[in-house]
N, C-alpha and C positions, 0 to 999 in steps of 0.2 A: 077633126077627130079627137085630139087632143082634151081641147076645151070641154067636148062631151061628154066625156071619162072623169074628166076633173071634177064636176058639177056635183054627180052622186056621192061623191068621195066626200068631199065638202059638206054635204048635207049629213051624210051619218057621222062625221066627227062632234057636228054642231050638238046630234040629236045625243050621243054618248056624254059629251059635259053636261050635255042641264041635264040627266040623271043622275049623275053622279054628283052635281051639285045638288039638287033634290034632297039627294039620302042624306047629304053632309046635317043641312039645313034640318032637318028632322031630328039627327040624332042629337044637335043643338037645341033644339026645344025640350029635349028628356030633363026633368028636374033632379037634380047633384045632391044625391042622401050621403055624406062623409059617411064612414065606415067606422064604427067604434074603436074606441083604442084601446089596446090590450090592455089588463090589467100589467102592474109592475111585479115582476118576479124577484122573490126575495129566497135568496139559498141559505139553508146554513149548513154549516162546518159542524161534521160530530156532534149531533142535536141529541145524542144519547149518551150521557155517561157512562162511563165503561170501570167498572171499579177494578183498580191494580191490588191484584195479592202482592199483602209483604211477605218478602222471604220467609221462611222458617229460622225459629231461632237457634242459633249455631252453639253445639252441646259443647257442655261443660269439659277441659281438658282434665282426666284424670289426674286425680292426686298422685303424686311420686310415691311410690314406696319407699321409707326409707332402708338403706341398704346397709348392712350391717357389716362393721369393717373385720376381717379376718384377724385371726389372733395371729401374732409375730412368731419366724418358723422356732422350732425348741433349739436351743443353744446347745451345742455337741461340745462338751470337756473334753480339754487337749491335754493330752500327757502331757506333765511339766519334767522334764530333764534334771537329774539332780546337780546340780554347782560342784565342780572340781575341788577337791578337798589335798591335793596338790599343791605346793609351792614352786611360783614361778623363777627357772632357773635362769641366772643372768652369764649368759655365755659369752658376752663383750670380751671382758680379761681388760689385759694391759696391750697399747700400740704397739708393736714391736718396733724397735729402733733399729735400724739401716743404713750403713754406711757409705756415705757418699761416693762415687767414683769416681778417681782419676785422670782427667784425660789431659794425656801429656799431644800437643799440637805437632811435634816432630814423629810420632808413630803413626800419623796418616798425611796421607795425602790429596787431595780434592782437585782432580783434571775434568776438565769440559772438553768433549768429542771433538772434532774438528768439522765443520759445516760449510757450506757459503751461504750465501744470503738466502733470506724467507721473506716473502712481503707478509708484510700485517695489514697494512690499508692502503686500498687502489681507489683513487679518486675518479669517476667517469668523468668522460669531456663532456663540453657542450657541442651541441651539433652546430653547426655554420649555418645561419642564416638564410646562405646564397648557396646551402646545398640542394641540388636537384635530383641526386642519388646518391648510393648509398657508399661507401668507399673501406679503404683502410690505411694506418702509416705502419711501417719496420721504423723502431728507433731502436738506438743502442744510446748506452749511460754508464756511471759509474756511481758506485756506493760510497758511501762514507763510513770509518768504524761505527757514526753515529746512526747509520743504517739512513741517511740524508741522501736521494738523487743528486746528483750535479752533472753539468756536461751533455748534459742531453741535447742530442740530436734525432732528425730526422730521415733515416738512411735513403727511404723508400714512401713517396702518398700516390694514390690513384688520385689524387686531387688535391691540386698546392693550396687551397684552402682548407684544409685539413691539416696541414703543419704546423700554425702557432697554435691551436685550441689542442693537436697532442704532446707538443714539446708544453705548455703550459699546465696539462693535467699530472703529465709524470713528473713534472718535479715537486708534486706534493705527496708522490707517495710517502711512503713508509716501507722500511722492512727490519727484518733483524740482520746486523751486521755479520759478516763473516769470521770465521774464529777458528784461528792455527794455536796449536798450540797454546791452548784455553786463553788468548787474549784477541779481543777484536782489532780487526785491520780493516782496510780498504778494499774492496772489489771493482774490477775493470771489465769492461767488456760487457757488461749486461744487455742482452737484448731481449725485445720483447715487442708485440703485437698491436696496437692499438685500435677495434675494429670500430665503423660508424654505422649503425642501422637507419636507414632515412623508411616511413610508410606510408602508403597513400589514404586512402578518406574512408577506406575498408579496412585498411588494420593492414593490407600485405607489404611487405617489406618489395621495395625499387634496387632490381639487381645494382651493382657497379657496374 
């Protein structure tokens, strides 16, 4: 059954190529007319001149009028003052002469109040290297009539590193000596304060 089906099949594929070769075969025998070739196209650019107006010409700047300079203002006469017809009177005269005075040394007398000492100059310590707060010393001293510390001790430190840098500062004060009976003496007993500010990295002061 197969085979029989096959057959007709086969027959009209056969009979569709040789028509179709046919028409091939024919349109190969038409004789091949080339087609002419264009003419070349030639363009131009602004094929019309175009005439540019020149500007107009730019008018003449007016002559300057000359300008005629004003006359200078009228000059106003000043009353002249008439000159002193006076003689200048010379009221100097003669120095007067004055008699020197006297001063006999036994009719006064010149006493200086009686005082104790005054500091003139306080020299600050140095602060101690190996201080970690802030502290203070009591010393006591004596003067000299030459108003000179000496004797200086340290009565009282919140921190025994603080005792040679204040016994070391106060003996360079200064003061003015004590005075009995308008002559300078010696003064004892002077006491006085020594204080240490230690701060930290913000400016505040570290209690004792």
């Amino acid at each position: 059954m197969s085979f029989k089906r096959l057959v007709p099949s086969a027959g009209l594929a056969v009979g569709v190529t040789c028509l179709i070769t046919l028409a091939m075969a024919a349109m190969i025998k038409q004789d091949f007319t080339p087609e002419d070739k264009p003419e070349k196209l030639a363009l131009e650019i602004n094929p019309v001149a175009v005439d540019i107006k020149a500007p107009p010409p730019r008018e003449k700047p007016q002559e300057v009028k000359r300008v005629e300079t004003p006359p200078p203002p009228p000059i106003i006469e000043r009353i002249k003052s008439p000159k002193p017809t006076e003689p200048i009177v010379d009221e100097t005269g003669e120095i007067p002469i004055f008699k020197a005075p006297k001063i006999d040394p036994t009719d006064y007398i010149i006493t200086v109040s009686d005082r104790n000492v005054e500091p003139l100059v306080r020299i600050a310590p140095i602060m101690p290297p190996r201080a970690e707060k802030s502290g203070h010393c009591n010393v006591r001293f004596n003067v000299s009539a030459q108003g000179v510390p000496y004797d200086v001790q340290a009565t009282y430190c919140t921190q025994s590193l603080f005792e040679r840098a204040t016994v070391k500062s106060v003996s360079k004060w200064k003061y003015r000596p004590k005075i009995v009976n308008g002559r300078a003496v010696a003064m004892t007993g002077v006491e006085n304060k020594v204080s240490y500010r230690l701060t930290d990295e913000r400016g505040n002061i570290i209690p004792e």
